[in-house]
C-alpha positions, -999 to 999 in steps of 0.1 A, spaced: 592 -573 408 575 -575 374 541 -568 395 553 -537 411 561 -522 381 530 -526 368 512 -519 399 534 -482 396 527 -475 365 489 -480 363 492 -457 394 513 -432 377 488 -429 349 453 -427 367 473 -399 389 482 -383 352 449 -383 337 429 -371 371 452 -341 375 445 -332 340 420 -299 333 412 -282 302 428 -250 300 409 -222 313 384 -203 287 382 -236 267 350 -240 260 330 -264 239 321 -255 205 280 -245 215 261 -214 199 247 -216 238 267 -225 271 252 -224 304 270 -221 334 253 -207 372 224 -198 356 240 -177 327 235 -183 292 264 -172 267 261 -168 228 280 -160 201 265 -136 174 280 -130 140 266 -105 117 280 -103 80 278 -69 59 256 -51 81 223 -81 76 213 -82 109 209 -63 142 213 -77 177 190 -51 188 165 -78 197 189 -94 221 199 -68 235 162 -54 242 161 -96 257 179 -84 286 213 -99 268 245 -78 276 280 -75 253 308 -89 269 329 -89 237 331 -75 204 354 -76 174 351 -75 137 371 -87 105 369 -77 71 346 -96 44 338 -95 11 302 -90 6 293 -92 -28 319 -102 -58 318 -91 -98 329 -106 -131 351 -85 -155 370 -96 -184 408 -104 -181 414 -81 -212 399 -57 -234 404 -80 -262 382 -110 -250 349 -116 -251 338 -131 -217 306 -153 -233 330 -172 -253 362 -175 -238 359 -194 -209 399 -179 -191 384 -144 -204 364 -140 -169 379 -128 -136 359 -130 -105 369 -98 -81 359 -83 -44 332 -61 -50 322 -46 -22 339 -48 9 322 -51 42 330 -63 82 320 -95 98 312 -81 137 317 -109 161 295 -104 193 299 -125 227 270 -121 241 254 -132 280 224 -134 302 219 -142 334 186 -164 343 169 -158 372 
């Protein structure tokens, strides 16, 4: 009896663990994925840097785009007009200075 149970679990848990897929669109964390011949990348440009104009002009088509906001560049000011920010050490504030977008890209290609 003590064999069955074994016998019916091990059985129980191959079955478990074979049925098992990843979730569809779960995909492993690659800059490049290829699938039936077509490539898939993921392009992120900060504050306007860069142009995907060269991938595009690759033969590379947009499947998906969104951005987020980012701050590009930040600034020192003093805390107070009193304070003299050389000095004082908890005088100097660090703020957002200019605000830009992060533009996500997903990107493919099919190889021929």
């Amino acid at each position: 009896m003590n064999r069955f149970k074994i016998i019916l679990k091990l059985l129980i848990t191959l079955s478990l663990l074979t049925s098992c897929k990843l979730p569809e669109g779960l995909e492993e964390n690659n800059n490049l994925i290829n699938s039936n011949n077509t490539e898939t990348k993921e392009i992120k440009i900060s504050c306007d840097e860069e142009s995907i104009e060269e991938y595009l002009k690759d033969g590379w088509i947009i499947i998906k785009e969104y951005s987020e906001e980012k701050v590009c560049t930040w600034k020192t000011e003093k805390a107070n007009n009193k304070c003299d920010i050389d000095r004082d050490k908890g005088c100097r504030i660090t703020k957002p200075d200019i605000i830009g977008e992060t533009t996500i890209y997903l990107l493919e290609k099919v190889n021929q």
